[in-house]
C-alpha positions in Angstrom: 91.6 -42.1 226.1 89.1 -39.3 225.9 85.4 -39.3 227.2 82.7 -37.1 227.0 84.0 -34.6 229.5 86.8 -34.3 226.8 84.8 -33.7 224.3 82.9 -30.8 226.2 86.7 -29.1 226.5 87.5 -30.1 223.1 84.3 -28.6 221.2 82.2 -26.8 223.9 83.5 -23.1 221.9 82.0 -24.5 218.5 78.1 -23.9 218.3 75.6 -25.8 215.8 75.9 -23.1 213.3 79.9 -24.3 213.1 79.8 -27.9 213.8 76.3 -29.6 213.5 74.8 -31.7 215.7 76.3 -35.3 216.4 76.3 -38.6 218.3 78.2 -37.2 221.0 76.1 -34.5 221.6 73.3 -36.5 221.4 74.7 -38.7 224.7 75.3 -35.3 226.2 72.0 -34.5 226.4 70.7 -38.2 227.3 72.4 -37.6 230.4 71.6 -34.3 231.1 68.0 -35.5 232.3 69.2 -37.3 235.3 70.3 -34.0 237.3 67.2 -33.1 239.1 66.0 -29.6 237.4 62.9 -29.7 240.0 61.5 -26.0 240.6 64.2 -24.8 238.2 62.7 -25.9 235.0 59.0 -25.7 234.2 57.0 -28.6 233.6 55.0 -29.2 230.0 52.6 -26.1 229.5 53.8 -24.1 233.0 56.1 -21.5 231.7 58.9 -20.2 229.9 62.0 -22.0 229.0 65.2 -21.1 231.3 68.7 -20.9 229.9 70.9 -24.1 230.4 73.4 -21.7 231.7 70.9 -20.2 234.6 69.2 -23.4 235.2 72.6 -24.9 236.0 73.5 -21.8 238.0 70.0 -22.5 239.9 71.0 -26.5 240.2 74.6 -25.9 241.9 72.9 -23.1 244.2 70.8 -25.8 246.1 74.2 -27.8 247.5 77.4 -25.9 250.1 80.5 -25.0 247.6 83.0 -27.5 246.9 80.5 -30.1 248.2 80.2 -33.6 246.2 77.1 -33.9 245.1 76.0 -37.8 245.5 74.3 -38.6 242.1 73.5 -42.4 243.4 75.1 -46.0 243.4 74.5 -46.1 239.5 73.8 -42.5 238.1 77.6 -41.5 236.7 79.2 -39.3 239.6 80.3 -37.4 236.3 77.2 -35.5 235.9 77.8 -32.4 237.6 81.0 -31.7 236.1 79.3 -32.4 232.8 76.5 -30.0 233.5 79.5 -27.4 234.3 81.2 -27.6 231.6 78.0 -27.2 229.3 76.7 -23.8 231.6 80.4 -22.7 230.6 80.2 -23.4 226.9 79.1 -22.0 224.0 78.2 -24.9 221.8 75.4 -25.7 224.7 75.1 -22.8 227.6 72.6 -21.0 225.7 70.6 -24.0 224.7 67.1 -23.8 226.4 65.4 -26.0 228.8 61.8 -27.0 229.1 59.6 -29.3 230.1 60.5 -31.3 233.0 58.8 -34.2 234.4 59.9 -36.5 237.5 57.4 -39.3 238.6 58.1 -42.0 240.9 55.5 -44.0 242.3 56.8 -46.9 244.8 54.2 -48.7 245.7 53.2 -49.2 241.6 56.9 -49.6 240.7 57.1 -46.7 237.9 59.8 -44.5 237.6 60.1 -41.6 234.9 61.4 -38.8 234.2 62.1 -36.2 231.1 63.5 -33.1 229.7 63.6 -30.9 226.8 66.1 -29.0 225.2 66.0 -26.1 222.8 69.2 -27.1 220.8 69.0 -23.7 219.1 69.4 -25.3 215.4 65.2 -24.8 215.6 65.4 -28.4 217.2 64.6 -30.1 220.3 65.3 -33.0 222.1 63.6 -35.1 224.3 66.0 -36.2 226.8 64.4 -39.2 228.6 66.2 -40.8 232.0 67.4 -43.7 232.3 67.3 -46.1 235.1 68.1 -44.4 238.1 69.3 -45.5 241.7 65.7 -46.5 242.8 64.1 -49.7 242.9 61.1 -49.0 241.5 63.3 -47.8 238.3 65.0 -50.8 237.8 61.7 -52.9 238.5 60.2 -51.5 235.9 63.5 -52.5 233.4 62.9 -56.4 234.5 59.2 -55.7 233.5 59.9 -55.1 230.2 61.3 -58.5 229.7 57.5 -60.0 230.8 54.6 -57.2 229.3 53.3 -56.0 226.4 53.7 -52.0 227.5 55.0 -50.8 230.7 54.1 -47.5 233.0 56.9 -45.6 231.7 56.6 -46.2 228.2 52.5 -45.1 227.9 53.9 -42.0 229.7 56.8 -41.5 227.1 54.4 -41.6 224.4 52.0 -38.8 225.9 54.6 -36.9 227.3 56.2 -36.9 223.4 52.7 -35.7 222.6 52.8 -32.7 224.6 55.8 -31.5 224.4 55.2 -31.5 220.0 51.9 -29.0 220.8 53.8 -26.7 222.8 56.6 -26.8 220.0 54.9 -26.9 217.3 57.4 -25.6 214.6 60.3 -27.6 215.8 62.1 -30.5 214.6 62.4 -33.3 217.2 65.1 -35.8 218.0 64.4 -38.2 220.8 66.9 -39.9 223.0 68.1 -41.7 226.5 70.6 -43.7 228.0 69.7 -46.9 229.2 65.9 -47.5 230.3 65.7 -43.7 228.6 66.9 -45.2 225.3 63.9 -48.0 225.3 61.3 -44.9 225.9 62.7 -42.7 223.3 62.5 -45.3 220.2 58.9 -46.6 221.8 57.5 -42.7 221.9 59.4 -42.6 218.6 57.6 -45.2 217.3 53.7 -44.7 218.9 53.2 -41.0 219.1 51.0 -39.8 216.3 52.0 -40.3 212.8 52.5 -36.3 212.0 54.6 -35.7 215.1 56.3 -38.8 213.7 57.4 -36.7 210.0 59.0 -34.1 212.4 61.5 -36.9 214.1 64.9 -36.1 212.8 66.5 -38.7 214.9 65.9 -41.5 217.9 68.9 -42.2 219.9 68.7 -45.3 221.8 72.4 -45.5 224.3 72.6 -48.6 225.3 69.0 -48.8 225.5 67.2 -52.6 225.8 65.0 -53.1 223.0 61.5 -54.8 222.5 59.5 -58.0 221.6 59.4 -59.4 218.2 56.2 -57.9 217.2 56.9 -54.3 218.0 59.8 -54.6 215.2 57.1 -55.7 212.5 54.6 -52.9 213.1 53.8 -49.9 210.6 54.3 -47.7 212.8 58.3 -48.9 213.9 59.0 -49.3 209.6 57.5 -45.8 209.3 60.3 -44.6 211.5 62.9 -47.5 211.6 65.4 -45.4 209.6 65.7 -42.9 211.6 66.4 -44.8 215.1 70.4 -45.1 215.9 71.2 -48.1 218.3 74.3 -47.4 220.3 76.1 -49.4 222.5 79.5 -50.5 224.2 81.5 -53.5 223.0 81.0 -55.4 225.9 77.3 -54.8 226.0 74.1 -56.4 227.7 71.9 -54.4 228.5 71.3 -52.8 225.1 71.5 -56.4 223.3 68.6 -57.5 225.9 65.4 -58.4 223.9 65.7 -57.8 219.8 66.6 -54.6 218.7 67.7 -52.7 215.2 70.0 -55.0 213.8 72.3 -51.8 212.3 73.3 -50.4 215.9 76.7 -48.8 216.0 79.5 -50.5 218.5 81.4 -48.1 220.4 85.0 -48.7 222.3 85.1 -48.0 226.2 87.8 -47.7 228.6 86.0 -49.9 231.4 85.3 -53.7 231.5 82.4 -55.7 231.4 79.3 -54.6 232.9 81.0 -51.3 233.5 80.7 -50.2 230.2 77.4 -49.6 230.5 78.5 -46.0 231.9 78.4 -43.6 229.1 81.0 -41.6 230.4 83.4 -44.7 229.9 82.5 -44.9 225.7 85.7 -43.2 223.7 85.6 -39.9 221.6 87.6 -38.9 219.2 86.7 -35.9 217.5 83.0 -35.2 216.9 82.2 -38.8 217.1 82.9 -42.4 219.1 85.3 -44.4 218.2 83.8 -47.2 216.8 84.2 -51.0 216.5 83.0 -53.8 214.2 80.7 -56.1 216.2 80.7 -56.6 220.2 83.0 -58.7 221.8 82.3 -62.8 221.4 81.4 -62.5 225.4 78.9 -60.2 225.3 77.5 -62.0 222.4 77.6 -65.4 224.5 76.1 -63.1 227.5 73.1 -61.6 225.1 72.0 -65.7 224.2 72.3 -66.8 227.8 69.8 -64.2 229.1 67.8 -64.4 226.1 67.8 -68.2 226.4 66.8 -68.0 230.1 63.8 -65.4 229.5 62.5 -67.2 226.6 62.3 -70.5 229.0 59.7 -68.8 230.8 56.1 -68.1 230.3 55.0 -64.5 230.9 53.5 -65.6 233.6 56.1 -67.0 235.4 58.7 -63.9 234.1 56.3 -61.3 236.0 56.3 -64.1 238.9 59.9 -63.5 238.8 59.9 -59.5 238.7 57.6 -59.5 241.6 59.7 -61.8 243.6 63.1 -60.5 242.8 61.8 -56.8 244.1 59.8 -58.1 247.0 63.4 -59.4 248.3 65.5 -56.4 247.5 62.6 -54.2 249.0 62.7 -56.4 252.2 65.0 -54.0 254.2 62.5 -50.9 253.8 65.0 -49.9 251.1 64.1 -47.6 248.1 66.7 -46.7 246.5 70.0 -48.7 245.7 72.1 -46.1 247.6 70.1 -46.9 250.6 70.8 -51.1 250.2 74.0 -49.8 249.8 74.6 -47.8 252.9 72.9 -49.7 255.3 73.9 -53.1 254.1 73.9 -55.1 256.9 70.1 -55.0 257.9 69.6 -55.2 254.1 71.3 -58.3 253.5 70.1 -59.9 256.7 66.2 -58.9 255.4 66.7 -60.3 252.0 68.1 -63.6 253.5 65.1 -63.8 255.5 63.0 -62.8 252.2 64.4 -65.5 250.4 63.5 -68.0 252.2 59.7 -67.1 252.3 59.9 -67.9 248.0 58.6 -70.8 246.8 61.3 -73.0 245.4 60.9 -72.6 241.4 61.0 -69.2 241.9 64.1 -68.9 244.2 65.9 -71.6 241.9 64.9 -69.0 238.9 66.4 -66.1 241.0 69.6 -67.9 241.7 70.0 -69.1 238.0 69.4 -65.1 236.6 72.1 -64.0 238.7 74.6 -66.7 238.0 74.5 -66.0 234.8 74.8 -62.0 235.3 78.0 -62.9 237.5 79.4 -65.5 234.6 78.5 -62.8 232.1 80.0 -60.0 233.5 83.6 -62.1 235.0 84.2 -63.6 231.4 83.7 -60.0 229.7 85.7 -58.7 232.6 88.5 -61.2 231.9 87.9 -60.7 228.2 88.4 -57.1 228.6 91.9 -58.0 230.7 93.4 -59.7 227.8 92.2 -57.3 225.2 94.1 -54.3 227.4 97.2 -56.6 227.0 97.2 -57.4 223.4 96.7 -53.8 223.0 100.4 -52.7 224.8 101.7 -55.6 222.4 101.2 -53.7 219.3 98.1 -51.7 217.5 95.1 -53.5 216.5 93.5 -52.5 213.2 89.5 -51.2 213.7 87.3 -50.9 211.4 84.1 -48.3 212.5 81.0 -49.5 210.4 78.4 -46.3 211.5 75.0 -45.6 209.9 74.7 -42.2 208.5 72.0 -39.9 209.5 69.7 -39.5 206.8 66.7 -37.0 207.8 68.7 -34.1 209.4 67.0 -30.6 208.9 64.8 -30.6 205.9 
């Protein structure tokens, strides 16, 4: 089945003049902001814009030829090869880069990072990360399960801000992957009301979504029909939370928590291939977890967040990659960690991750019996997609 590298091959000689701008492209360029454009691409207000195809010319120029470049334990591998095949196309080698940002702050547990892109159809997207491979990324995704606003959303909204001064004549579309899918509707919804009337589109991949009253506020309805939920058909991170009920499923080659990987959702064409409704596992998955957050106070949840990082963080560790590579010590330190909890909040630990394990093994095995029907004969889908309203006025 093809993927998005696929599509690069496929489409990557068609500019926006012949084929206009899609759902596909729009994951494209969600990933794009996880490579690491530092000294290659100017921050907000520091300087010119530099070529996609230079600024990837720049990227490659910092790591030995043939060398893998080590994206993380969770950042898709696929990346580079990505970027390579846009530098080498025309549909997005000439698209324009601007405005990149990358703050990480360990000690207060915020993470962000952002990007935008010229699309050269006089629009621009804000590309904003994802969760990346360090802690205090994926410390900030628990914390939006247990506050109001966190770090990385205030500076989603400001950065949205900034970047619509310094472009004042273009038409914006916002969008992530992940974590970055979260900021890109909340910036969607609070940045100012007339940078809001030049949205086009928010693209939330797989993004979690919000509390219950962010969903009821002016500001969201003012903007509700332009946001496009996206997510695989075994998904959980982008079901966390409540969310826009008319998201658009999307069939993936992997299983269970797997899918999450962008690179794994199917292409056909100039769009994903879509599917009716995710699978009866991930909806089960999406009540347990919502179920087990709602048992807890806020109090308790940020309790929780603070706990479950102070063990992983035990070892010295700050990025996943380094858990990973020096797991031994790691594990050993987290033992040790555990033990100092009090015991509600070690119980609550052990309860959150049985139920990611359950989640993931029945969606794994769910997956398993799928792949089989499929060799057994072809399954009719049927691809329900909302259609983009507000593209170039």
């Amino acid at each position: 089945m093809a993927n998005l590298l696929d599509y690069l091959d496929w489409r990557g000689d068609l500019t926006l003049e012949q084929s206009s701008f899609n759902e596909v492209d729009n994951l494209i360029l969600a990933e794009l902001s996880f490579v690491d454009f530092k000294d290659i691409v100017p921050g907000p207000g520091e300087g010119e814009s530099v070529v996609l195809r230079e600024a990837a010319e720049s990227f490659f120029a910092k790591f030995p030829q043939g060398e893998k470049i080590d994206m993380g334990v969770l950042v898709p591998g696929a990346i580079p090869e990505m970027l390579r095949k846009m530098a080498d196309s025309r549909r997005f080698g000439d698209m324009k880069l601007n405005c990149f940002v990358d703050h990480l702050d360990v000690g207060k547990g915020e993470q962000f990072a952002a990007l935008a892109i010229e699309t050269g159809d006089k629009g621009l997207y804000l590309s904003f990360r994802g969760t990346d491979d360090t802690l205090a990324g994926w410390k900030e995704d628990f914390e939006l399960a247990c506050m109001p606003e966190v770090p990385a959303q205030k500076k989603a909204v400001a950065y949205t801000w900034a970047v619509a001064k310094q472009f004042p004549r273009k038409k914006l579309r916002l969008g992530g992957h992940s974590k970055g899918g979260n900021l890109a509707v909340y910036a969607g919804v609070f940045c100012p009301e007339n940078v809001q009337k030049r949205i086009i589109a928010v693209w939330s991949n797989d993004g979690p979504g919000f509390h219950n009253d962010l969903l009821d506020l002016p500001e969201h309805r003012r903007v509700a029909e332009r946001i496009f939920s996206i997510v695989p058909k075994s998904s959980v991170v982008g079901m966390l939370l409540e969310h826009e009920e008319d998201y658009t499923v999307v069939d993936s080659d992997q299983l269970g928590f797997m899918q999450h990987d962008g690179f794994s959702w199917q292409v056909m064409g100039d769009h994903f291939i879509t599917l009716r409704q995710v699978t009866q596992q991930a909806h089960l998955s999406d009540q347990e977890l919502r179920k087990w957050v709602h048992g807890l106070s806020v109090e308790q949840r940020e309790t929780f967040v603070n706990a479950m990082f102070d063990v992983l963080s035990a070892s010295g560790a700050v990025t996943l990659t380094d858990l990973k590579d020096d797991s031994f010590k790691a594990v050993g330190a987290m033992i040790r960690a555990m033990k100092d909890l009090d015991k509600e909040t070690r119980d609550g630990l052990w309860d959150f991750l049985a139920i990611l394990f359950k989640s993931n093994l029945r969606m794994v095995l769910e997956g398993i019996q799928e792949e089989t029907e499929k060799k057994r004969g072809p399954r009719r889908r049927i691809g329900k997609k909302k259609e983009e309203k507000n593209e170039e006025k």
